[in-house]
C-alpha positions as CSV (number, residue, x, y, z in Angstrom):
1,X,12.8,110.6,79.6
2,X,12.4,112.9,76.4
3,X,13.9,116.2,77.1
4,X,11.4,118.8,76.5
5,X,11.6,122.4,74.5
6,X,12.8,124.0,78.1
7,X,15.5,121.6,79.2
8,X,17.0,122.2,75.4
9,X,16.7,125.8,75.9
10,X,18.4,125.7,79.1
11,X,21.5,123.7,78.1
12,X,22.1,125.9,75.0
13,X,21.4,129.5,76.4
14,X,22.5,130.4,80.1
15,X,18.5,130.1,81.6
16,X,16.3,133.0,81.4
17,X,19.0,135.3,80.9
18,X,18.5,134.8,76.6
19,X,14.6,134.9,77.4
20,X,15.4,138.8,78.7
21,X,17.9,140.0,76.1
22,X,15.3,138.4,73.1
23,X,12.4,140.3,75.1
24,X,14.3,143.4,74.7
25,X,14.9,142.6,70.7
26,X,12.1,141.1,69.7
27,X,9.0,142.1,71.8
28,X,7.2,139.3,70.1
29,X,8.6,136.5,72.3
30,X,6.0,135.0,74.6
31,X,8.8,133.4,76.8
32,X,7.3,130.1,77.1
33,X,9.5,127.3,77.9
34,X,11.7,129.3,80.7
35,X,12.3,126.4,83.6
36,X,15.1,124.6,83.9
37,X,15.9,120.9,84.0
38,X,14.1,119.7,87.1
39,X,16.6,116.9,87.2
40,X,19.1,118.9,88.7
41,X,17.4,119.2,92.0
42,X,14.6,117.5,94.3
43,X,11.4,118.4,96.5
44,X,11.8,122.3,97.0
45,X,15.1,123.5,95.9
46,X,13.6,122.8,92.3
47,X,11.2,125.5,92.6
48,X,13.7,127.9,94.3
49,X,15.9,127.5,91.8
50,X,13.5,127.9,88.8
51,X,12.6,131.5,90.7
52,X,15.7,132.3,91.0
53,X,16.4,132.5,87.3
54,X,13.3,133.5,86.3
55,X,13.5,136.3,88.8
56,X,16.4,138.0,87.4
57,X,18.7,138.3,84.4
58,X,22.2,137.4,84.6
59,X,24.0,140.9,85.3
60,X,27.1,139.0,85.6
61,X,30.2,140.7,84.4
62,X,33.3,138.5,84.5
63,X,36.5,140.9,85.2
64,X,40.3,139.5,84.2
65,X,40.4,136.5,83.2
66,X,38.2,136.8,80.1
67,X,40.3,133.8,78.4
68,X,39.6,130.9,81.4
69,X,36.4,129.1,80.0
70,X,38.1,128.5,75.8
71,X,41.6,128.0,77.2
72,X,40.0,124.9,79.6
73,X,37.9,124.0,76.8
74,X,40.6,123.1,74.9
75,X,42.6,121.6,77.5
76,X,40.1,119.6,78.6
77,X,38.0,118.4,75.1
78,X,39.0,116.8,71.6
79,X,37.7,119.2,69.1
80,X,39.0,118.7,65.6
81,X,42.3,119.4,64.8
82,X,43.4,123.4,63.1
83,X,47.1,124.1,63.0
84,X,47.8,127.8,63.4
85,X,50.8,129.2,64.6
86,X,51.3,132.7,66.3
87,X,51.1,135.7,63.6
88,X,49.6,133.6,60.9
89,X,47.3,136.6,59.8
90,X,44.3,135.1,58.4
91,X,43.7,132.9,61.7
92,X,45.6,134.3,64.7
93,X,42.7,133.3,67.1
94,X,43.1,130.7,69.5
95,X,41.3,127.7,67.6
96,X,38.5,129.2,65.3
97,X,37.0,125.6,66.2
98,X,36.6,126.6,69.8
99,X,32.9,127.4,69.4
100,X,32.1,124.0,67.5
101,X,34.0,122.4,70.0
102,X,31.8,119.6,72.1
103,X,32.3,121.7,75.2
104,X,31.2,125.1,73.8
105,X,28.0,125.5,72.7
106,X,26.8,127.9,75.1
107,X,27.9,130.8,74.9
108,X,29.8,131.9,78.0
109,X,29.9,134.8,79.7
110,X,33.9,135.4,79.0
111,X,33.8,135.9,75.3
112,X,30.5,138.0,75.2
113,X,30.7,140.6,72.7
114,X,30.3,143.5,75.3
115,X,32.8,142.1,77.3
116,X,35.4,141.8,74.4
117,X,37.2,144.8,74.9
118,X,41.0,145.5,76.0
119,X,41.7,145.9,79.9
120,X,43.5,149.2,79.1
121,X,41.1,151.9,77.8
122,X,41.6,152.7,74.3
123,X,40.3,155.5,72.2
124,X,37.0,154.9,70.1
125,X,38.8,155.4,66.9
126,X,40.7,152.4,67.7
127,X,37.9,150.0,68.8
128,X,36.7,150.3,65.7
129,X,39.3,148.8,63.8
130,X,39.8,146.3,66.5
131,X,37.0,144.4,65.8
132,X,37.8,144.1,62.3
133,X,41.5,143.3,62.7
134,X,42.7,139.9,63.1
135,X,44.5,140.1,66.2
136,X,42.4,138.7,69.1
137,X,42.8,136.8,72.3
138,X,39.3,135.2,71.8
139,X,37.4,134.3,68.6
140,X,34.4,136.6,68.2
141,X,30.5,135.6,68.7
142,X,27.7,136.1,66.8
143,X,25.5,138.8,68.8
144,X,23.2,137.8,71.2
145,X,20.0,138.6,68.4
146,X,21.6,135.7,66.5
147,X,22.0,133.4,68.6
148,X,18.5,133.8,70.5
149,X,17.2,132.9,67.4
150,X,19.1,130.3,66.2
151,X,16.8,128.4,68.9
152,X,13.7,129.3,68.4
153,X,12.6,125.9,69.4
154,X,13.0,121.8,70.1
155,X,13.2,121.6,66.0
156,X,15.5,124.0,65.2
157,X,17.7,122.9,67.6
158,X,17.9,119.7,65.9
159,X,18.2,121.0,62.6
160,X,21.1,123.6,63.1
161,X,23.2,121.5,65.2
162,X,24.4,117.9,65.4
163,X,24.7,115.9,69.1
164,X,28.2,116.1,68.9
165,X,28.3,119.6,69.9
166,X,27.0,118.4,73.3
167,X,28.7,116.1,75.5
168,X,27.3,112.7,75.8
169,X,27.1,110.7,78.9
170,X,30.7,109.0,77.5
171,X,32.6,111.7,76.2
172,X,31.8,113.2,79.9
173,X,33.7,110.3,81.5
174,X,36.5,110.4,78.9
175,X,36.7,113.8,79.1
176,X,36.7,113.5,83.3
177,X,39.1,110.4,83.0
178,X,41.6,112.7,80.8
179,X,41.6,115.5,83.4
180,X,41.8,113.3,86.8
181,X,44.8,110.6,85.6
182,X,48.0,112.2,84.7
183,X,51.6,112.0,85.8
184,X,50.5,111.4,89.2
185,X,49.5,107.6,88.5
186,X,53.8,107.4,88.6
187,X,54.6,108.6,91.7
188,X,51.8,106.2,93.8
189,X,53.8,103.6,94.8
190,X,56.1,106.0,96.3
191,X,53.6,107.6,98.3
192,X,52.8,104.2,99.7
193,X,56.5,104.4,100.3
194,X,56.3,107.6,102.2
195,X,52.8,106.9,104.1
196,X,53.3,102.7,104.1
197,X,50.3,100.6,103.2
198,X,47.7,102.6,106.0
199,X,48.5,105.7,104.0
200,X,47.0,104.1,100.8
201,X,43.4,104.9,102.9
202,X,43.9,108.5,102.1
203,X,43.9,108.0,98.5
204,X,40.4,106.9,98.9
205,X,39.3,109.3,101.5
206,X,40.1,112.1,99.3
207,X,38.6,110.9,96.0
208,X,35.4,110.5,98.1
209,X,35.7,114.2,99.4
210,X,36.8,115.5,95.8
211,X,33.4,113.9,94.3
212,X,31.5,115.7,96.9
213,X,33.5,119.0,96.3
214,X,32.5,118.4,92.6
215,X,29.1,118.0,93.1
216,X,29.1,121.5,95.4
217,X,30.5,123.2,92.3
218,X,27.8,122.0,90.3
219,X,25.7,123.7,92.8
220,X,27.1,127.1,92.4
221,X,27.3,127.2,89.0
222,X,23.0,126.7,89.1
223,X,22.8,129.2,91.8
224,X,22.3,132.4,89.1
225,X,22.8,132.5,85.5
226,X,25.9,133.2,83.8
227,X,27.9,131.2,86.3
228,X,30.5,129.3,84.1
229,X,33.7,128.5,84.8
230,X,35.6,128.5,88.4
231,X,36.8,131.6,88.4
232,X,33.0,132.9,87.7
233,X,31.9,130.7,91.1
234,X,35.0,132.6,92.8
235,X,33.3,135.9,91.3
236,X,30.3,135.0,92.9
237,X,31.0,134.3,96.0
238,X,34.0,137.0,97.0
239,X,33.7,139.3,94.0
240,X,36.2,140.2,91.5
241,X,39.1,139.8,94.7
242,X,37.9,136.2,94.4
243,X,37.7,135.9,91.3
244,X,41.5,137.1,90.9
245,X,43.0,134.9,93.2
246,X,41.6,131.9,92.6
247,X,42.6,132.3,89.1
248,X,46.4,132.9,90.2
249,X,46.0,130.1,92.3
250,X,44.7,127.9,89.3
251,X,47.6,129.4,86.8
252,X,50.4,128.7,89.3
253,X,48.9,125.3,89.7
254,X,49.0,124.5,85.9
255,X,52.5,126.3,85.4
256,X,53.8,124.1,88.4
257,X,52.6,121.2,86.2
258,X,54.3,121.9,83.4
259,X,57.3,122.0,85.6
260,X,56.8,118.4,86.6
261,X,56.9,117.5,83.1
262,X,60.3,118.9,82.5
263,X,61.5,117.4,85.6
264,X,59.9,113.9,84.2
265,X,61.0,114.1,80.8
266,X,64.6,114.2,81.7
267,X,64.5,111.7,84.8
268,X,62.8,109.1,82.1
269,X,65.5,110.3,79.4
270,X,68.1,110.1,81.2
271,X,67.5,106.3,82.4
272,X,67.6,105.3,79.2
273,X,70.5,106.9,77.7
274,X,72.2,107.3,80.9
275,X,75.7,108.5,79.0
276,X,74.9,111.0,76.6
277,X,76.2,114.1,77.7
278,X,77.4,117.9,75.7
279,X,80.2,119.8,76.2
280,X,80.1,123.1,75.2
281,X,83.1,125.3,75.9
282,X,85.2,123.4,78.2
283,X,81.3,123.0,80.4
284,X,80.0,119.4,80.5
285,X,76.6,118.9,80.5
286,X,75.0,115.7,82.0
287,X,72.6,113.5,80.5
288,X,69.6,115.0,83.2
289,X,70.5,118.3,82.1
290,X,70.7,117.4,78.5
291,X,67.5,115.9,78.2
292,X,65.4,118.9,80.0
293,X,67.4,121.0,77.7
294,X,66.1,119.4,75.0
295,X,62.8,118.8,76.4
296,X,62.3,122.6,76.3
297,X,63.4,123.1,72.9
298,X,61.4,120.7,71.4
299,X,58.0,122.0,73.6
300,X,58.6,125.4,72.5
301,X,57.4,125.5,69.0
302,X,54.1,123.6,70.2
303,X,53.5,126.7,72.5
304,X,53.8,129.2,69.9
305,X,50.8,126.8,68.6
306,X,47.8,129.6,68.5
307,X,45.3,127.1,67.8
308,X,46.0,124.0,70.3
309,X,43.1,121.7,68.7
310,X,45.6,119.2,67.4
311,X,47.5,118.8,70.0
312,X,44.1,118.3,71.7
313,X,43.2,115.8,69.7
314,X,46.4,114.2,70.3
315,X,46.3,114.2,74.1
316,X,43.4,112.4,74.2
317,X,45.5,109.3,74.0
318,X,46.7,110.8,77.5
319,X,43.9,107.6,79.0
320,X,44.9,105.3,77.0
321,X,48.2,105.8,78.0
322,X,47.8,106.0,81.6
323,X,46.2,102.3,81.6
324,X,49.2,101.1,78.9
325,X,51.7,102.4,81.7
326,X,49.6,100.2,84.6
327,X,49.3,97.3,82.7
328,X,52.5,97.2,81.6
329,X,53.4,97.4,85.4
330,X,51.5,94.6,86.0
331,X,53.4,92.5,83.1
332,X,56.1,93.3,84.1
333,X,55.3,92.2,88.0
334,X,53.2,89.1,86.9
335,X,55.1,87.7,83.9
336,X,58.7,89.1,84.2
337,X,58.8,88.7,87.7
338,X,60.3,92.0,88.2
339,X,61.1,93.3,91.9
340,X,63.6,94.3,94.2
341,X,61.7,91.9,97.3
342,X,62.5,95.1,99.4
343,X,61.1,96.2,102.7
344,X,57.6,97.3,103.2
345,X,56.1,99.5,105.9
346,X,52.8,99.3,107.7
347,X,53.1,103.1,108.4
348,X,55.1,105.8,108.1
349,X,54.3,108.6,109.9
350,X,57.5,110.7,109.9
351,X,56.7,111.3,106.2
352,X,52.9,110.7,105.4
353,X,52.3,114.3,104.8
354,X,54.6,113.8,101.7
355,X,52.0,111.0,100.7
356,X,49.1,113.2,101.5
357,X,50.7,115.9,98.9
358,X,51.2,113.2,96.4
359,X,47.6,111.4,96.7
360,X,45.9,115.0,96.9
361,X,47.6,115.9,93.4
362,X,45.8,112.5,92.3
363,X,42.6,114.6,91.8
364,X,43.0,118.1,90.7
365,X,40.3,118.4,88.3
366,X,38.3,120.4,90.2
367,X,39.7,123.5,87.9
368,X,38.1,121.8,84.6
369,X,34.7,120.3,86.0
370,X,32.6,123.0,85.4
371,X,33.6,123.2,81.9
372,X,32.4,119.5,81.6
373,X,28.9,120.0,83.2
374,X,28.4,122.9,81.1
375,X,29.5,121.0,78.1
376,X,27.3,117.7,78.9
377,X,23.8,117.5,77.2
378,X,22.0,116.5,79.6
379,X,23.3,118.0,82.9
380,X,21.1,115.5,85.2
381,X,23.8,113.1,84.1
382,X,26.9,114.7,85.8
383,X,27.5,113.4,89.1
384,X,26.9,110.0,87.3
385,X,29.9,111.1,84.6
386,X,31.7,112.2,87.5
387,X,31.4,109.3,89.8
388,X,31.9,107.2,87.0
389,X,35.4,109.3,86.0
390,X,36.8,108.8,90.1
391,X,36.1,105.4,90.5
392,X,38.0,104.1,87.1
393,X,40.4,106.7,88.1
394,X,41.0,105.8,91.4
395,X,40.9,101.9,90.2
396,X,43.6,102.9,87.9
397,X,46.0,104.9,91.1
398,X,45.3,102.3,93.7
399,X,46.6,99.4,91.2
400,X,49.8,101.1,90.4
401,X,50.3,101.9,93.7
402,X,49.5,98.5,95.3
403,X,51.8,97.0,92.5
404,X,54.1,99.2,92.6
405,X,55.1,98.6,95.9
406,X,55.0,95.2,95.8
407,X,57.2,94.8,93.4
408,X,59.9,97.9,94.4
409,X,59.1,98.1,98.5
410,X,60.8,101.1,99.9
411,X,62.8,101.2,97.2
412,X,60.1,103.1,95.3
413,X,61.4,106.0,92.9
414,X,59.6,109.1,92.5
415,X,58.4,107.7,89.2
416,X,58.0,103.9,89.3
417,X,59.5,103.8,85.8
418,X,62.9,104.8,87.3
419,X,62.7,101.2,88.8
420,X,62.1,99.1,86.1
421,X,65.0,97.2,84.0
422,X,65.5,99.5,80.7
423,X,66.0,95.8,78.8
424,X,62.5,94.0,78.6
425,X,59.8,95.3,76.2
426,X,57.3,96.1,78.1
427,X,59.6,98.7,80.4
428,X,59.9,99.6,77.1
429,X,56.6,100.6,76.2
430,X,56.2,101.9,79.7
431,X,58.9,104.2,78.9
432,X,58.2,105.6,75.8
433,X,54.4,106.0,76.9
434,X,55.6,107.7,79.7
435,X,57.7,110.6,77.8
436,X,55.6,110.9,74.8
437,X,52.8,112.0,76.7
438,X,54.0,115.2,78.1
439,X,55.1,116.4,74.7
440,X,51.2,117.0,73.8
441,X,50.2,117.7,76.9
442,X,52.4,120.8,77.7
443,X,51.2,123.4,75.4
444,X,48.0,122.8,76.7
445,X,48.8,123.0,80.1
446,X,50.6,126.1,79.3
447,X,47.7,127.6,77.0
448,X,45.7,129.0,80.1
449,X,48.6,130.6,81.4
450,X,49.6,132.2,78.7
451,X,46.1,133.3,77.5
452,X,45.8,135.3,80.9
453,X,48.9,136.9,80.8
454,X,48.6,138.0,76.6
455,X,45.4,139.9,78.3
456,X,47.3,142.0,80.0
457,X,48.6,143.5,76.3
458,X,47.8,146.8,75.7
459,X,46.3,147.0,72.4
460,X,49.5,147.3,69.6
461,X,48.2,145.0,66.6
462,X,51.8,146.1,65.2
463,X,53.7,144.2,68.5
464,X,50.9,142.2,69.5
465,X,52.5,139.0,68.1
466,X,55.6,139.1,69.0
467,X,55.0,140.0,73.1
468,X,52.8,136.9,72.9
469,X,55.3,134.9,71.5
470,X,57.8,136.5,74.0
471,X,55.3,135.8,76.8
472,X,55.2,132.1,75.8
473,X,59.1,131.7,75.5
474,X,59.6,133.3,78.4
475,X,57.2,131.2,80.2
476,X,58.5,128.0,79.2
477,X,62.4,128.8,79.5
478,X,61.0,129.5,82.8
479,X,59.7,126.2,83.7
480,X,62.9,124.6,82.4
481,X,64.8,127.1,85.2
482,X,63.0,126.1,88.0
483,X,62.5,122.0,86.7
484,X,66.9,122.5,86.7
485,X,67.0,124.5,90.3
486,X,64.4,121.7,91.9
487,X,64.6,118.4,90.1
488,X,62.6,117.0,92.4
489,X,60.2,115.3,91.0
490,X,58.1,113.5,93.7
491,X,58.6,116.3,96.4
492,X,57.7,119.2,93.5
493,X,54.4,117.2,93.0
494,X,53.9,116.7,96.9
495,X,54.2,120.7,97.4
496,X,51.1,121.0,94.3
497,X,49.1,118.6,95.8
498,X,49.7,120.2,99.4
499,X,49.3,123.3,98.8
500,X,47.2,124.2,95.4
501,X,45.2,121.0,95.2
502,X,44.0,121.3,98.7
503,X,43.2,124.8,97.8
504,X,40.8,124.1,94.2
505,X,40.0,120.7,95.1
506,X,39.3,120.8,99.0
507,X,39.2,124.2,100.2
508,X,37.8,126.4,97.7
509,X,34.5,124.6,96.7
510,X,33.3,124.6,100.1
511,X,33.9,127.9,101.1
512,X,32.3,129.4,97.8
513,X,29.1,127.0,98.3
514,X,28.9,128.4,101.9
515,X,29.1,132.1,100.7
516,X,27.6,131.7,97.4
517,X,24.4,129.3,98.7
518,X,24.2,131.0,102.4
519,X,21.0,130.2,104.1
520,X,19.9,128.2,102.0
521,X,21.8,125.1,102.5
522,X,21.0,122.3,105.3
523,X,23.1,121.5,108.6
524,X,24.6,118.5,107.4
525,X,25.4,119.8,103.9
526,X,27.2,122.7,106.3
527,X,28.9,120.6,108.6
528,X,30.4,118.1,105.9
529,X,31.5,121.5,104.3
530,X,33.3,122.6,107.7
531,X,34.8,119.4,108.2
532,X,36.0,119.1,105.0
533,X,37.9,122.8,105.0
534,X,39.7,121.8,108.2
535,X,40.5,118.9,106.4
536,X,42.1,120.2,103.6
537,X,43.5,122.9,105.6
538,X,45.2,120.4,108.2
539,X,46.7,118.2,104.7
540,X,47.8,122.2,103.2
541,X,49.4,123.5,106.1
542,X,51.6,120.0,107.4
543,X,51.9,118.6,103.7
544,X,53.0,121.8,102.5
545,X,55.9,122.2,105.1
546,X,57.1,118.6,104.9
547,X,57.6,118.7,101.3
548,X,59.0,122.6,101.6
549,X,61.2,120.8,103.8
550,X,62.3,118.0,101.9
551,X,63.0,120.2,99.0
552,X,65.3,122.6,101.0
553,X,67.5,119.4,102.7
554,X,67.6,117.7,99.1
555,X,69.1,121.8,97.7
């Protein structure tokens, strides 16, 4: 169906909210065109929500952090590639091809002009400079005037700006697919280990509950206008207390990562060259050690990286490399013949909540998916993008897993590249794929993190630079601290998926539909909500224990 005048208007400007700033510039706009894609709901709720946003202007005003929607943007998307490294001073922003990204069109309510300002008051005098020096967390915008009427109507739109500004059905999946499948597709044959070949049905019971969660956050962020990002839906629904915490809850969960790629990186490394070693005044260092040590180094100049869009563009390959890792598994199963004919179990219930950790950390994407529905052009289209993202996903994480443990039994590593022979090609390839990844993907794992906490800088353009590139060493050296204190990679990712990903992915959604859409939502769509909260909060509470506990015995 041809999308009319008002369903472009609504993807590009957040709803009626433009239609009431232009009124109030230009008293000549008629405000014609003002409801919203009627795909995105059915029967009555259509008509409630066109009132809703006709009804009242977004008086949404996002407190810390400011930086959330551009730093997931970039984590998330492939825009084009812009090398900039801290303190360059003609392009210190963080990727001045942020708002020409495909996920960025609209402009979002973090990096409006009025809200562009330092958290610690500053004189006048000095705001005025500010705006014209190049230090700044976040690229400025054109004013509000400018971009009301950039889209005057179906026509202009077309002329000023290409398609590939706006998500396509595809780049939605890909984009999904990149988010969902990560280092987690390793450790699922050990978590059929831990939880035996019954404990595989969780992996599926979750993805189903994580596409519903999904689909409630798409919910939320149509409930008013200006709604944007997750920590904007936490805003919403608990106020800026919300809004706080479940941002540290999705910074600790992407730092945590970034820990599991240490740990990984040296695990892999250390299989392969399982002799080198350093001494280094009379202290020998082991090849595990070595390689994280190393690791770090080489990570660290990619996080001084202010503008991550190459590195972006690089971890797209992050797919393409998840499915070379599986089907090199399956070579390697199929035509080598590789397996250690060990013991399998049915069931193991002494450790399944170490396999519910592990599956839940499967498909913690919630943090990113309301970057991608705001992205897509047409919005109708995202529970299709997102369905389609979890069931290749899923396809991808039940394979590995099944072969996996065929092949390796309950001899299953935490990574099931820790079990294959280091001599054939294709372990190989699985190797390498495996530890080249990580390399692109940590600075922009890191990005968010660090974006938050440069917020927190009082404004000093003369030490600006260097306390964010103090705050970005610090952070990683960090991560390699902890990766050496708990080098334990499958129980590490266990205690994410226990604790955090049952928080964004389970918990979370639910309770912020309930709060945000109360009253208006139908017994069933309450009692799946309910159900699923004691769900996640049964898999937090005993998943998060066991793998605390595992941790402290292996210490």
């Amino acid at each position: 169906m041809k999308n009319s005048v008002s369903e472009h208007s609504f993807y590009i400007e957040s709803d009626e909210e433009d239609d009431h700033q232009e009124k109030q510039l230009d008293k000549s706009e008629n405000g014609d065109g003002n409801e919203s894609d009627t795909s995105n709901y059915s029967n009555d709720e259509d008509d409630n929500h066109d009132n809703r946003l006709e009804s009242k202007p977004s008086s949404f005003n996002p407190a810390w952090p400011q930086s959330y929607r551009q730093s997931m943007d970039i984590y998330s998307s492939v825009p084009s590639p812009n090398l900039t490294f801290l303190g360059t001073p003609s392009l210190t922003r963080l990727g001045s091809s942020f708002l020409s990204s495909s996920l960025t069109r609209r402009h979002t309510p973090e990096v409006l002009p009025s809200l562009h300002k330092p958290l610690i008051p500053q004189a006048e005098e000095d705001r005025a400079s500010q705006r014209h020096s190049s230090h700044t967390l976040l690229p400025p915008l054109p004013s509000r005037r400018s971009a009301i009427k950039k889209f005057p109507d179906e026509k202009s739109v077309a002329h000023e700006f290409t398609v590939s500004r706006q998500s396509s059905y595809g780049q939605g999946v890909l984009n999904g697919i990149n988010v969902l499948c990560g280092v987690g597709i390793l450790s699922t044959p050990y978590a059929v280990k831990e939880g035996g070949w019954a404990g595989l049905s969780i992996l599926f019971i979750f993805g189903v509950l994580s596409y519903y969660t999904g689909i409630l956050l798409r919910y939320c962020l149509d409930s008013q206008p200006g709604l944007e990002t997750y920590p904007d839906i936490g805003q919403a629904a608990f106020g800026t207390v919300g809004r706080i915490i479940i941002s540290i809850i999705l910074y600790v969960e992407l730092y945590s990562c970034c820990v599991e790629y240490i740990i990984l990186e040296g695990d892999n490394l250390s299989a392969l060259f399982p002799n080198a070693h350093l001494n280094l005044g009379g202290y020998q260092i082991d090849a595990r050690h070595l390689f994280a040590l190393l690791t770090t180094l080489a990570v660290l100049p990619t996080v001084w990286l202010r503008d991550l869009t190459v590195l972006s563009y690089i971890s797209a390959g992050g797919v393409i490399a998840s499915v070379m890792v599986v089907i090199c598994l399956y070579w390697l199963g199929l035509v080598d013949h590789v397996g250690t004919q060990s013991k399998e179990t049915v069931l193991n219930l002494s450790s399944l909540p170490v396999a519910i950790g592990l599956y839940g950390y499967c498909y913690s994407g919630h943090a990113v998916f309301p970057n991608i529905y705001t992205s897509l052009e047409k919005r109708s289209q995202f529970p299709a993008v997102l369905f389609t993202s979890f069931v290749i996903v899923t396809v991808l994480y039940a394979g590995a897993a099944v072969m996996g443990y065929m092949m390796f039994g309950d001899s299953a590593e935490s990574q099931f590249t820790l079990n294959l022979p280091t001599d054939l090609v294709a372990s190989k390839i699985a190797f390498w794929t495996t530890i080249v990844n990580p390399f692109t993907k940590y600075a922009l794992t890191m990005a968010p993190v660090a974006m938050s906490l440069e917020e927190l800088i009082p404004s000093n353009h003369a030490k600006s630079y260097m306390y964010s590139i103090l705050i970005r060493t610090a952070l990683v050296m960090s991560t390699l601290l902890v990766a050496l204190k708990i080098p334990f990679f499958g129980f590490v990712m266990a205690l994410i998926g226990s604790l955090f990903t049952m928080l964004v992915t389970l918990i979370l959604p639910c309770a912020c539909f309930l709060r945000i859409l109360k009253g208006k939502t139908s017994p069933i769509q309450v009692s799946a909500c309910i159900l699923i909260i004691i769900v996640g909060s049964i898999s937090a509470v005993f998943g998060t224990y066991s793998a605390l506990s595992k941790i402290i015995h292996s210490l």
